[in-house]
TIMI-2910 file (N, C-alpha, C, CB; in pm, 1 decimal, decimal comma, always signed):
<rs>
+----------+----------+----------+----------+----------+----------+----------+----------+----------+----------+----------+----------+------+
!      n_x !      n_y !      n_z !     ca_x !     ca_y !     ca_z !      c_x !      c_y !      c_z !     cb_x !     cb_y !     cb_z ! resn !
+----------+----------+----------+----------+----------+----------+----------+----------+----------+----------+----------+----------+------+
!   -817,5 !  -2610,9 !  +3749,6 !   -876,6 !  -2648,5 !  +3622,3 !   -792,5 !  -2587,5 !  +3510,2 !  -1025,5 !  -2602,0 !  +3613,2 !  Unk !
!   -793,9 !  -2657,1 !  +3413,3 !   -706,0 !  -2610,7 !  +3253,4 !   -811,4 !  -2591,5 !  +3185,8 !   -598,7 !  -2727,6 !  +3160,8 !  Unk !
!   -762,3 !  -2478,0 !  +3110,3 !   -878,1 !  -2386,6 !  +3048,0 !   -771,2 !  -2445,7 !  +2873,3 !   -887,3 !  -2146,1 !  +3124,1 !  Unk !
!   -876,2 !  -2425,7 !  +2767,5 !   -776,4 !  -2426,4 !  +2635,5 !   -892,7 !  -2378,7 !  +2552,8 !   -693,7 !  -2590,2 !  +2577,9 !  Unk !
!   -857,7 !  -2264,9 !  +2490,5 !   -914,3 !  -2195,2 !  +2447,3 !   -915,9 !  -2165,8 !  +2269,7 !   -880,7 !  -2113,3 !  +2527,9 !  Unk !
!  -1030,8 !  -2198,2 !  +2222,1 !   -974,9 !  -2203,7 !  +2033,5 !  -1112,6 !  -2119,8 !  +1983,5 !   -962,5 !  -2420,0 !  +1930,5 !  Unk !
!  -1088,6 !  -2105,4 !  +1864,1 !  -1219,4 !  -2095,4 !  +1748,2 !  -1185,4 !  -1930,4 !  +1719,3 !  -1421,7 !  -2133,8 !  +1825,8 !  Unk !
!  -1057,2 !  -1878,7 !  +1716,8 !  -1048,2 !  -1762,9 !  +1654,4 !   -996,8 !  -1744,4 !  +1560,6 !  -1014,4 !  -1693,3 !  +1703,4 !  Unk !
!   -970,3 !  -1616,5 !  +1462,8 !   -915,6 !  -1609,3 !  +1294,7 !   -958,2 !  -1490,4 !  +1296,9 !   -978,0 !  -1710,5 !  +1158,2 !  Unk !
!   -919,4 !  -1479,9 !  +1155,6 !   -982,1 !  -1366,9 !  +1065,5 !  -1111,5 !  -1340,0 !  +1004,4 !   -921,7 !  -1362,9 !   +972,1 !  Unk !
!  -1134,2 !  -1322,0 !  +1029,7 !  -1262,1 !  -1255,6 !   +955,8 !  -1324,8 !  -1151,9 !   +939,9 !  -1339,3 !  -1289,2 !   +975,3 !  Unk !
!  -1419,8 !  -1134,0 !   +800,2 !  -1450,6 !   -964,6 !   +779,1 !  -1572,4 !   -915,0 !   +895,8 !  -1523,5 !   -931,2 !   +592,7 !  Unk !
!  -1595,0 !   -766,9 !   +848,9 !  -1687,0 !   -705,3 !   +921,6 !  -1823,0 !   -745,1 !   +884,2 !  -1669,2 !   -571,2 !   +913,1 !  Unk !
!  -1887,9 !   -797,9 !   +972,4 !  -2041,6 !   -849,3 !   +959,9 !  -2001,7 !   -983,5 !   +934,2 !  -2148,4 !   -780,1 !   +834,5 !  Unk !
!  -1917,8 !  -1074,6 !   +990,5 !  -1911,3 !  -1197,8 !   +980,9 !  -1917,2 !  -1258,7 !  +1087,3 !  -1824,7 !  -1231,2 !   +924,4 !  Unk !
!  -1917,1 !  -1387,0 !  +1141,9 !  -1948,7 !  -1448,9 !  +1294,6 !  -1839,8 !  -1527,4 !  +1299,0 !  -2093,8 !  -1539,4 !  +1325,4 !  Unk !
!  -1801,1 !  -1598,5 !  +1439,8 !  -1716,8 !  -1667,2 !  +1498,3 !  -1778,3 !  -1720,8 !  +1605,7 !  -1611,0 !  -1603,5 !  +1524,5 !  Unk !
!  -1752,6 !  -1875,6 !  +1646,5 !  -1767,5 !  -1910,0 !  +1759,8 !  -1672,2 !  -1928,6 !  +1823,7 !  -1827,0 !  -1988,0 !  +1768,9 !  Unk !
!  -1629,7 !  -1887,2 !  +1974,6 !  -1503,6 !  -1949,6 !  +2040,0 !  -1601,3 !  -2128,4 !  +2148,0 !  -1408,2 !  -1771,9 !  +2185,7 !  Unk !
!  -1463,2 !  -2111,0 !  +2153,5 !  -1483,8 !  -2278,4 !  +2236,1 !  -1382,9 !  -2321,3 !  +2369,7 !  -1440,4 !  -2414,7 !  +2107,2 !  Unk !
!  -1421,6 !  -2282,7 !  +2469,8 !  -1318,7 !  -2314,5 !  +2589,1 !  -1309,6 !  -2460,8 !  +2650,4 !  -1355,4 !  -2223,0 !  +2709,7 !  Unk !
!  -1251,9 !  -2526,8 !  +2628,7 !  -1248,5 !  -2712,3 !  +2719,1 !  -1186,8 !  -2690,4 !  +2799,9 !  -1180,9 !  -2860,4 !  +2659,6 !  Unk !
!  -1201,3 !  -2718,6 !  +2906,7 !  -1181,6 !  -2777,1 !  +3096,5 !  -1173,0 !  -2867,1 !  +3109,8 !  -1270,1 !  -2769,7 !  +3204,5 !  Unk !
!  -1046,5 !  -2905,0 !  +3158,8 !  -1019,6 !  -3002,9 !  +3250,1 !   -947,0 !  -3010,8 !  +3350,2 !   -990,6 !  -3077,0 !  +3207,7 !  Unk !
!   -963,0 !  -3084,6 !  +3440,3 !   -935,4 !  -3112,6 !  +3577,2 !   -966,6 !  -3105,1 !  +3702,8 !   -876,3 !  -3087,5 !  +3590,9 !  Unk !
!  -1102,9 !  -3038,1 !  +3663,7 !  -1184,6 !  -3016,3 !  +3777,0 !  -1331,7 !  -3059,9 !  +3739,6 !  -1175,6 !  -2865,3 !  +3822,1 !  Unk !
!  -1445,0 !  -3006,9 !  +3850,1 !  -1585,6 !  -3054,3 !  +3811,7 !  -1629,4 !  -2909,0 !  +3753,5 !  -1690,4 !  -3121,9 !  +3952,6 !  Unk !
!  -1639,4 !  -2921,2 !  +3627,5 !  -1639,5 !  -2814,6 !  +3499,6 !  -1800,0 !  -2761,9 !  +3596,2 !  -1652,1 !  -2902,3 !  +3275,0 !  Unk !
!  -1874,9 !  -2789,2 !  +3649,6 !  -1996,9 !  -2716,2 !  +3677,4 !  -1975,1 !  -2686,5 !  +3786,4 !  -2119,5 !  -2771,8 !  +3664,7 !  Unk !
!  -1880,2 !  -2692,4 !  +3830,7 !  -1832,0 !  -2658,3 !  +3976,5 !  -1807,9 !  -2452,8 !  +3990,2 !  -1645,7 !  -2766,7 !  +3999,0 !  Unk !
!  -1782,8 !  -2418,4 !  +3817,9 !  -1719,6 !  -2293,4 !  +3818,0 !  -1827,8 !  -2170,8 !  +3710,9 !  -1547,0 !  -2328,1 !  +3752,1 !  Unk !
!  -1845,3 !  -2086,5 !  +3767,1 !  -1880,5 !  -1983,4 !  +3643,5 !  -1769,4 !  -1928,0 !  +3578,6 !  -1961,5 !  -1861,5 !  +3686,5 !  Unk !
!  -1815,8 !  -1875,2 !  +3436,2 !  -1800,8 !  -1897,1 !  +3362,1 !  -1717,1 !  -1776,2 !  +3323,4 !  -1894,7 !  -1942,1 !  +3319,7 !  Unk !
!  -1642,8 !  -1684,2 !  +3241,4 !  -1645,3 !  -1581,8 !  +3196,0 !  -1543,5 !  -1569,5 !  +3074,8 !  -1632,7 !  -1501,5 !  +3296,6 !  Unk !
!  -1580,5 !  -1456,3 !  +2961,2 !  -1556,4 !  -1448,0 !  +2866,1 !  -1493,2 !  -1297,3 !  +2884,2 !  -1661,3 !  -1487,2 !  +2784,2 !  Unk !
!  -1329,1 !  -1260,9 !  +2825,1 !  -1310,5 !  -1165,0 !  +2842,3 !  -1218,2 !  -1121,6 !  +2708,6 !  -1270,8 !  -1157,7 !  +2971,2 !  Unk !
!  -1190,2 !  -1002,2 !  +2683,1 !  -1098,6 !   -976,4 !  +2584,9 !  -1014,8 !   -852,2 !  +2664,0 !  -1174,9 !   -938,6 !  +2432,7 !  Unk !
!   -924,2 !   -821,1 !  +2512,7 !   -800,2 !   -725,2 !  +2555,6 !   -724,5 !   -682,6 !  +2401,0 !   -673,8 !   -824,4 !  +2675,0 !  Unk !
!   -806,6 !   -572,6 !  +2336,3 !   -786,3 !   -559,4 !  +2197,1 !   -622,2 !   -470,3 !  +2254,0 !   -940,1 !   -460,2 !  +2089,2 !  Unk !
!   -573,1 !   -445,7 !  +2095,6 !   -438,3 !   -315,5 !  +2121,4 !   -459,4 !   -238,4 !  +2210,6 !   -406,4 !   -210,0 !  +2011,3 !  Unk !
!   -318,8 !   -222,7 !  +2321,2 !   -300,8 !    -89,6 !  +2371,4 !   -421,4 !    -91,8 !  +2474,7 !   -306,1 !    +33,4 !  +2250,6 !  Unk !
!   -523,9 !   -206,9 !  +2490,4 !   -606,2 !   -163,5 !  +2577,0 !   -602,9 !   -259,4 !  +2706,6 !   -735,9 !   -150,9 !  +2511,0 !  Unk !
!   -712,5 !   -207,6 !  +2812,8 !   -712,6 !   -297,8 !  +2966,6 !   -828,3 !   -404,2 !  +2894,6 !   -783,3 !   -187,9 !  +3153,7 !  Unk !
!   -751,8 !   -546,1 !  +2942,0 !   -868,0 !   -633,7 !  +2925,1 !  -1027,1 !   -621,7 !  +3029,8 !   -795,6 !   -776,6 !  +2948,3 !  Unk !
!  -1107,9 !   -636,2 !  +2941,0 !  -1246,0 !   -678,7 !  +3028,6 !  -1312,7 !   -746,4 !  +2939,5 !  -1345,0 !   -560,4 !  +3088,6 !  Unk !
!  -1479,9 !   -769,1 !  +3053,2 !  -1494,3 !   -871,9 !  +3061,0 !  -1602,9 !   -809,9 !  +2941,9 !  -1512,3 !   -949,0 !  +3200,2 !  Unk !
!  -1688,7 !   -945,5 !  +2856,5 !  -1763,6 !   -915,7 !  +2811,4 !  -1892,4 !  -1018,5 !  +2791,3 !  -1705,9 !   -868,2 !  +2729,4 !  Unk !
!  -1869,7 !  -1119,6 !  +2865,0 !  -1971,9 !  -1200,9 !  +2901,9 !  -1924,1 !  -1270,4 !  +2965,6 !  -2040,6 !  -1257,6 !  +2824,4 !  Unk !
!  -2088,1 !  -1346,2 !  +3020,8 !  -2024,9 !  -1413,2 !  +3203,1 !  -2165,1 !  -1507,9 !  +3192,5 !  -2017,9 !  -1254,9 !  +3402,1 !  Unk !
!  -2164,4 !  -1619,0 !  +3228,2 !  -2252,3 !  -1716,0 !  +3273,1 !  -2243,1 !  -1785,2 !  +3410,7 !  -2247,7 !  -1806,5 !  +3183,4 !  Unk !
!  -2373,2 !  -1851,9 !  +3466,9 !  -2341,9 !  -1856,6 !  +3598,4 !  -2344,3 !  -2055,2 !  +3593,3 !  -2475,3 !  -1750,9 !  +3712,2 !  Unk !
!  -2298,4 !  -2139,9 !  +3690,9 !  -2267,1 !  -2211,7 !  +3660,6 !  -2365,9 !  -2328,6 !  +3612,0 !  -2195,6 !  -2215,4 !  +3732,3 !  Unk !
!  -2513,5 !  -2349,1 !  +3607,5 !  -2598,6 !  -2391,6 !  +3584,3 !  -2613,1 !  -2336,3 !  +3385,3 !  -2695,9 !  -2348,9 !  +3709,6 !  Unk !
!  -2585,0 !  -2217,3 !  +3379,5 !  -2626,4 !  -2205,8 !  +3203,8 !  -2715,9 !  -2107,6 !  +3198,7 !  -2701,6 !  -2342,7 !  +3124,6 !  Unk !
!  -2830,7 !  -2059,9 !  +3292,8 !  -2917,5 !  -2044,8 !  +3237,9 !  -2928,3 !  -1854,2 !  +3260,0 !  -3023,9 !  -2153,9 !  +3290,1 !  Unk !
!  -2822,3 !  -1781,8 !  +3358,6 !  -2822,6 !  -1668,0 !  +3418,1 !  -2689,4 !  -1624,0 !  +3289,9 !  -2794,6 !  -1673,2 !  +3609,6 !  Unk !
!  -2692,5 !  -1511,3 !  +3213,1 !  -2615,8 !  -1448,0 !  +3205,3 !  -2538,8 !  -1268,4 !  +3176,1 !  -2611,3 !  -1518,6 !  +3164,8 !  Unk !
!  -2462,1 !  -1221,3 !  +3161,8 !  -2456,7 !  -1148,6 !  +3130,5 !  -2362,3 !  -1106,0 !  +3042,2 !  -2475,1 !  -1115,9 !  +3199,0 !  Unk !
!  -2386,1 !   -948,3 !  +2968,4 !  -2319,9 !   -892,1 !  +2867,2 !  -2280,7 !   -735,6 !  +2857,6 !  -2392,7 !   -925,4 !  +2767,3 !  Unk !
!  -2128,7 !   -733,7 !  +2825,3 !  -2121,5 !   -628,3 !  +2836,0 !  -2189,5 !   -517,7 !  +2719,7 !  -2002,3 !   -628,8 !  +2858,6 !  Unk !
!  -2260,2 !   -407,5 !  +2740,4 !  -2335,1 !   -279,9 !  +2689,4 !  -2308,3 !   -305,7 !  +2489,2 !  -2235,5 !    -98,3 !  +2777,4 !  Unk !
!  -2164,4 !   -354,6 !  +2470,2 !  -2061,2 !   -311,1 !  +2318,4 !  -2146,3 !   -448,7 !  +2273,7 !  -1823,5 !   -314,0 !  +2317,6 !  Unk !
!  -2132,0 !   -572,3 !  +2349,3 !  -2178,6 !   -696,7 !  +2287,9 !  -2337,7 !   -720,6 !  +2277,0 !  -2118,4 !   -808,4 !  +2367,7 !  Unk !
!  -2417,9 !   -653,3 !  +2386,9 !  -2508,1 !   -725,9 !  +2333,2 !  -2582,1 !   -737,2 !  +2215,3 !  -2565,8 !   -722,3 !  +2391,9 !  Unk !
!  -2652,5 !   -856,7 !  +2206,8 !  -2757,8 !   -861,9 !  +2084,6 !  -2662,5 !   -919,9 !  +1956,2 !  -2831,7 !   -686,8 !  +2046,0 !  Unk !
!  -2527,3 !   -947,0 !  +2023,2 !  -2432,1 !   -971,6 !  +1877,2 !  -2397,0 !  -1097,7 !  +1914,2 !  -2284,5 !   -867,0 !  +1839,1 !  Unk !
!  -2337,8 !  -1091,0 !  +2045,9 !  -2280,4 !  -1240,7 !  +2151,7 !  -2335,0 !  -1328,1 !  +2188,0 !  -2240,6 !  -1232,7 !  +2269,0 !  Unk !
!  -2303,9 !  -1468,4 !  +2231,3 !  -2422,7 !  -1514,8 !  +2314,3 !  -2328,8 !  -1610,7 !  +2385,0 !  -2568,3 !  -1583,7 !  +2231,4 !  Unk !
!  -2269,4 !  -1598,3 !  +2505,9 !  -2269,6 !  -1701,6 !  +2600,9 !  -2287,1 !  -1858,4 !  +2638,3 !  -2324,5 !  -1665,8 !  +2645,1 !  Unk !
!  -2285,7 !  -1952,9 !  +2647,5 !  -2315,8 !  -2050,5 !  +2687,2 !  -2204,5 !  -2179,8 !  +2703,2 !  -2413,8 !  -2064,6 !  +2615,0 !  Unk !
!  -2279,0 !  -2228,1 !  +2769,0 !  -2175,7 !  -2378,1 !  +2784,1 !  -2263,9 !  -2510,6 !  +2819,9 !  -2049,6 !  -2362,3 !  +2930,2 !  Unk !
!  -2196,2 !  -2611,6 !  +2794,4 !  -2233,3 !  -2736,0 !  +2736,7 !  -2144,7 !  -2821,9 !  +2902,6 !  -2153,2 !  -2766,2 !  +2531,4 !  Unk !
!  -2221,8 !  -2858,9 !  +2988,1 !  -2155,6 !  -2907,1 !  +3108,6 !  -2134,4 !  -3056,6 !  +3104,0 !  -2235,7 !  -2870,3 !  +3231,3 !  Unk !
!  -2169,6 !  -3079,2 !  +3008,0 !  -2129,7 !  -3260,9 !  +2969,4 !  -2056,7 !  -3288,5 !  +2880,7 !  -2234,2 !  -3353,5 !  +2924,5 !  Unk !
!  -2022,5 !  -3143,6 !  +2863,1 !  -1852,4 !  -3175,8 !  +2740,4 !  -1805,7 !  -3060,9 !  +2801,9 !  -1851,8 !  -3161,8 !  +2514,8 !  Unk !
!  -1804,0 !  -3023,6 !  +2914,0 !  -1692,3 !  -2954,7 !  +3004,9 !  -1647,4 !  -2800,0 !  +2940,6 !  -1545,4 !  -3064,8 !  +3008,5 !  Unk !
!  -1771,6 !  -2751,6 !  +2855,6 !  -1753,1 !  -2639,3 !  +2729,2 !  -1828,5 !  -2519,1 !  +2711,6 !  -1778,8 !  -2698,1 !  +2604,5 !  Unk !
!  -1760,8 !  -2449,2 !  +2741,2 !  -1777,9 !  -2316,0 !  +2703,5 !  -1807,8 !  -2216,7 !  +2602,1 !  -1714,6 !  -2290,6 !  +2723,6 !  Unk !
!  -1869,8 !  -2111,8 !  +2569,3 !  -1880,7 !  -2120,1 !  +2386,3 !  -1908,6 !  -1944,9 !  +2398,5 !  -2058,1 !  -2250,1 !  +2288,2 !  Unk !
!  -1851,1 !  -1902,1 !  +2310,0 !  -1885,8 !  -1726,1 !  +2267,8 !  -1931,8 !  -1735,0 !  +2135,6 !  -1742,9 !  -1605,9 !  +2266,2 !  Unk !
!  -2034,0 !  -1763,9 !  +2116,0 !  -2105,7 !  -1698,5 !  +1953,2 !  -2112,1 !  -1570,2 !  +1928,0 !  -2255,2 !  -1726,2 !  +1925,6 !  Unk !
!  -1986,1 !  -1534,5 !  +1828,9 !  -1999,8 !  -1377,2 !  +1793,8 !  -2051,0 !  -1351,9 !  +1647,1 !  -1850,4 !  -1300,3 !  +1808,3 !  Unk !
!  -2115,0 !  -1246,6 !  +1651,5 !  -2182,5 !  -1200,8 !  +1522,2 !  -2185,4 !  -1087,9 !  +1465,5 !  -2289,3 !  -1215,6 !  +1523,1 !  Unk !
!  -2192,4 !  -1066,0 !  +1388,8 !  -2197,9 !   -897,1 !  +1304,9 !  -2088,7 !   -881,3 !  +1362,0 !  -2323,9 !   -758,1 !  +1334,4 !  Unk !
!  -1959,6 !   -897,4 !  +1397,2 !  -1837,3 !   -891,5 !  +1378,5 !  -1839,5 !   -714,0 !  +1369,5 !  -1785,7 !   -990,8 !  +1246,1 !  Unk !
!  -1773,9 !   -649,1 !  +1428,8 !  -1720,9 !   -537,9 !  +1434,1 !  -1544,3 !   -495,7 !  +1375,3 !  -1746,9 !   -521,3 !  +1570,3 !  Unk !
!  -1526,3 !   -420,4 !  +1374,3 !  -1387,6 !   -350,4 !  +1315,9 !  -1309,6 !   -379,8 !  +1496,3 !  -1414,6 !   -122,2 !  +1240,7 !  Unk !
!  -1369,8 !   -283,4 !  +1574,5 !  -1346,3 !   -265,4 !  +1735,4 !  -1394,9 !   -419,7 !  +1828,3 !  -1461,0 !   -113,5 !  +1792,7 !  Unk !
!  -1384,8 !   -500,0 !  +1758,7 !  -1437,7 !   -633,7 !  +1830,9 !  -1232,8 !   -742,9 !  +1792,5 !  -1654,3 !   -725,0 !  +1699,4 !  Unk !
!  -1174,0 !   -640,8 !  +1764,1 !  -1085,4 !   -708,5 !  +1738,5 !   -953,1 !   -726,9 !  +1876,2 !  -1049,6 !   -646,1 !  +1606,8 !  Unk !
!   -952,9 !   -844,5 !  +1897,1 !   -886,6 !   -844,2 !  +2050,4 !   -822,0 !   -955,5 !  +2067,8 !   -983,3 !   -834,8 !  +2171,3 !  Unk !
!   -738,0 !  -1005,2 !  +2169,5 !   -692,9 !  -1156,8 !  +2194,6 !   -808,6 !  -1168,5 !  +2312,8 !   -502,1 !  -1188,7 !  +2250,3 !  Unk !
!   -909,7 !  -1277,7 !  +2329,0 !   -995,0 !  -1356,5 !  +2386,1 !   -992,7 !  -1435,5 !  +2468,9 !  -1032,9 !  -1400,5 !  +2333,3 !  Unk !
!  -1006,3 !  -1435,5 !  +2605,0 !   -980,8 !  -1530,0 !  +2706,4 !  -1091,1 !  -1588,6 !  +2784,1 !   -898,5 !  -1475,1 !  +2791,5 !  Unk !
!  -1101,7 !  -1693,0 !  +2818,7 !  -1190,5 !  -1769,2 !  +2889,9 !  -1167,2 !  -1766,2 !  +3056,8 !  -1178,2 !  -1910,0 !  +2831,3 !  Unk !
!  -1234,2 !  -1792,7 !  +3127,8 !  -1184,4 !  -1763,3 !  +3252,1 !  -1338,8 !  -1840,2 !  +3356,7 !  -1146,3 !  -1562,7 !  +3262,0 !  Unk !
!  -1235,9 !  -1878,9 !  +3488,6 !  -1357,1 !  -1978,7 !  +3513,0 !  -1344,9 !  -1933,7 !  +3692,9 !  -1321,5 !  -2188,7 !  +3454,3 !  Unk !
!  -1385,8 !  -1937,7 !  +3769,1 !  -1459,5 !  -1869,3 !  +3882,5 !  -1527,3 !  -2004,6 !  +3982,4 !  -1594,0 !  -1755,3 !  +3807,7 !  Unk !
!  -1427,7 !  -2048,6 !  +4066,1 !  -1516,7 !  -2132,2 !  +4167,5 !  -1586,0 !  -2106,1 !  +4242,0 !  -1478,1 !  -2191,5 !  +4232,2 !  Unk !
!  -1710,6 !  -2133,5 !  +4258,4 !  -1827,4 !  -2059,4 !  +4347,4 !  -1926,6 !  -2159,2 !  +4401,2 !  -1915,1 !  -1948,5 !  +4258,1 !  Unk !
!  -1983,7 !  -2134,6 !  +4513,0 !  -2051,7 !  -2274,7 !  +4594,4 !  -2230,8 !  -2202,2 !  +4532,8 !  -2009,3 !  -2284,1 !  +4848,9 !  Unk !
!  -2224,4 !  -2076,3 !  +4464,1 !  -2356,6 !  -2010,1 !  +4403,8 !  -2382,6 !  -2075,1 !  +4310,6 !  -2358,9 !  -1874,7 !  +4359,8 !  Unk !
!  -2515,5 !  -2150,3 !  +4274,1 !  -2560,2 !  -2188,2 !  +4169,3 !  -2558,3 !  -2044,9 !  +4044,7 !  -2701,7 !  -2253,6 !  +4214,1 !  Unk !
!  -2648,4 !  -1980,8 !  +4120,7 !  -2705,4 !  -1859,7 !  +4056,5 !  -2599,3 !  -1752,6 !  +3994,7 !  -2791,6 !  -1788,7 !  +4163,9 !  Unk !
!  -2496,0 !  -1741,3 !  +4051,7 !  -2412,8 !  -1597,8 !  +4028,6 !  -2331,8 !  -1621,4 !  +3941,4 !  -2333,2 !  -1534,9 !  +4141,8 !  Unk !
!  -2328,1 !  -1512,5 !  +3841,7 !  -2173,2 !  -1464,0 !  +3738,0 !  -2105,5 !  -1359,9 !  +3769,4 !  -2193,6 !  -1423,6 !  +3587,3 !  Unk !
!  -2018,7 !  -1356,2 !  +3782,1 !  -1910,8 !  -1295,8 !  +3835,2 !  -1825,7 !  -1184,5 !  +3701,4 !  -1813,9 !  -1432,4 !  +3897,7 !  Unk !
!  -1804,0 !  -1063,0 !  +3694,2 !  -1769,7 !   -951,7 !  +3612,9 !  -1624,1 !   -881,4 !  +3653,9 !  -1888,8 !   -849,2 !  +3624,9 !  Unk !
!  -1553,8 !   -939,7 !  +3739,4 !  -1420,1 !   -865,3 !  +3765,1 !  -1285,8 !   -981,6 !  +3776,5 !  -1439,2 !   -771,5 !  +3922,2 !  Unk !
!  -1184,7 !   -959,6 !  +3708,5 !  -1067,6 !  -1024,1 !  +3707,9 !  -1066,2 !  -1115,9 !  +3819,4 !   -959,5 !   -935,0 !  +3709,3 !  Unk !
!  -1063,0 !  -1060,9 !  +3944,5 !  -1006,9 !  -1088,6 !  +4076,8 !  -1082,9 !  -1198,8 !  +4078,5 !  -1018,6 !   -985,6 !  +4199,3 !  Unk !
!  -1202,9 !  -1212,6 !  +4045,3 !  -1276,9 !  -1316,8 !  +4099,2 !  -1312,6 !  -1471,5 !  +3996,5 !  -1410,5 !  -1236,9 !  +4140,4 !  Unk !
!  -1204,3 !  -1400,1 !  +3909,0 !  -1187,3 !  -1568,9 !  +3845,4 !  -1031,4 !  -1622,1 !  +3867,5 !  -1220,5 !  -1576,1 !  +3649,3 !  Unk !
!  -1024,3 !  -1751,2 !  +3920,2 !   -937,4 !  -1815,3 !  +3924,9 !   -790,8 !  -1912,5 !  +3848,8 !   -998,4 !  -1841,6 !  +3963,0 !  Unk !
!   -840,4 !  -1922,8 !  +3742,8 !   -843,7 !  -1958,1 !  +3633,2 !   -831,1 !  -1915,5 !  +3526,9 !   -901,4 !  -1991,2 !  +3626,6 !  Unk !
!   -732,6 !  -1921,7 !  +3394,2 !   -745,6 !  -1858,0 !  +3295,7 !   -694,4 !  -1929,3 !  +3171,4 !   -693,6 !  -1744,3 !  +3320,6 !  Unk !
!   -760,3 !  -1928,3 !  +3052,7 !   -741,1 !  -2005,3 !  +2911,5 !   -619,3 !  -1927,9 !  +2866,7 !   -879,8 !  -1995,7 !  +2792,1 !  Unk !
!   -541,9 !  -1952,0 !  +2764,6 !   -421,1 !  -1930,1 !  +2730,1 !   -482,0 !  -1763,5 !  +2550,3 !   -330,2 !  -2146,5 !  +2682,6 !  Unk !
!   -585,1 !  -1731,4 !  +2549,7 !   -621,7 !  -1653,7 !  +2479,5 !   -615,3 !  -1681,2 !  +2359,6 !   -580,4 !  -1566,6 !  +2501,4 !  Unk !
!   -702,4 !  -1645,3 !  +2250,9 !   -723,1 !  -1668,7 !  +2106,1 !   -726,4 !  -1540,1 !  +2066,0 !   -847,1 !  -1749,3 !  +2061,5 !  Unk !
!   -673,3 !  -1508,0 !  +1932,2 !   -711,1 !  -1421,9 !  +1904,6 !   -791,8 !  -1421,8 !  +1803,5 !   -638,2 !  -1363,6 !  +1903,2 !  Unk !
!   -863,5 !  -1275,6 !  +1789,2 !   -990,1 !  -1261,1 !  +1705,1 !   -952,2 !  -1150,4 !  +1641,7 !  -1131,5 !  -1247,4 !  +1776,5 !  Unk !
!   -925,4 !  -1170,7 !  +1507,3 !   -926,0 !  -1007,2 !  +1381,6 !  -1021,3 !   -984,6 !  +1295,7 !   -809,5 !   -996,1 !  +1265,9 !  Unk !
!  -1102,3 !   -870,5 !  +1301,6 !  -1181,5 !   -838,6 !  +1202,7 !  -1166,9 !   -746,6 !  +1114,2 !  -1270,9 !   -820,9 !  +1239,6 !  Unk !
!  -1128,9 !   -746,9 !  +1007,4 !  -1123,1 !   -707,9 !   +898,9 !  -1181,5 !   -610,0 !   +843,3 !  -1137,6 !   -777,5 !   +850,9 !  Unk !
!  -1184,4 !   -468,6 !   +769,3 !  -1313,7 !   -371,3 !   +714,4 !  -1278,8 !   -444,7 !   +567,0 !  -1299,0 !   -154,1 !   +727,5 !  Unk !
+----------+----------+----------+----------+----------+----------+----------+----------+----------+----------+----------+----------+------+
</rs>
């Protein structure tokens, strides 16, 4: 599957962004889901993960209550709604997709996604 990954920029602190991942070439509900970054100087991880149905997800400890996950399986789409924008939320952004025969499961470690979007980056501003 081809991952292509957009909806990042600049923007200040306490401002929102949505990202947007499109898939193609495979059966887009075939895969969970995951959302990861990799600000300066640092190890990328993950910071949200959906399972391939929509409705299971998770968040890492820094995001929640700011992020929100989801995807749209009839336009093959993926989505990170970020909010209240942080100073430390500033990173290049990757999408990442995980073939799994589990309805139910999201998946939280590199190894276990297959797949990877070409990264956006995201700057936030003080």
């Amino acid at each position: 599957v081809q991952l292509q990954a957009c909806g990042g920029g600049l923007v200040q602190v306490g401002g929102s962004l949505r990202l947007s991942c499109a898939a193609s070439g495979r059966t887009f509900s075939d895969f969970a889901m995951g959302w990861f970054r990799q600000g300066p100087g640092e190890e990328r991880e993950i910071i949200a993960a959906i399972n391939r149905g929509g409705g299971i997800t998770y968040y890492q400890d820094s995001v929640k209550g700011r992020f929100t996950i989801s995807r749209d399986n009839a336009k093959n789409t993926v989505y990170l709604q970020m909010s209240s924008l942080k100073a430390e939320d500033t990173a290049v952004y990757y999408c990442a997709a995980a073939p799994t025969a589990y309805v139910r499961k999201y998946y939280r470690t590199e190894r276990e996604y297959d797949y990877w979007g070409q990264g956006t980056q995201v700057t936030v501003s003080s």
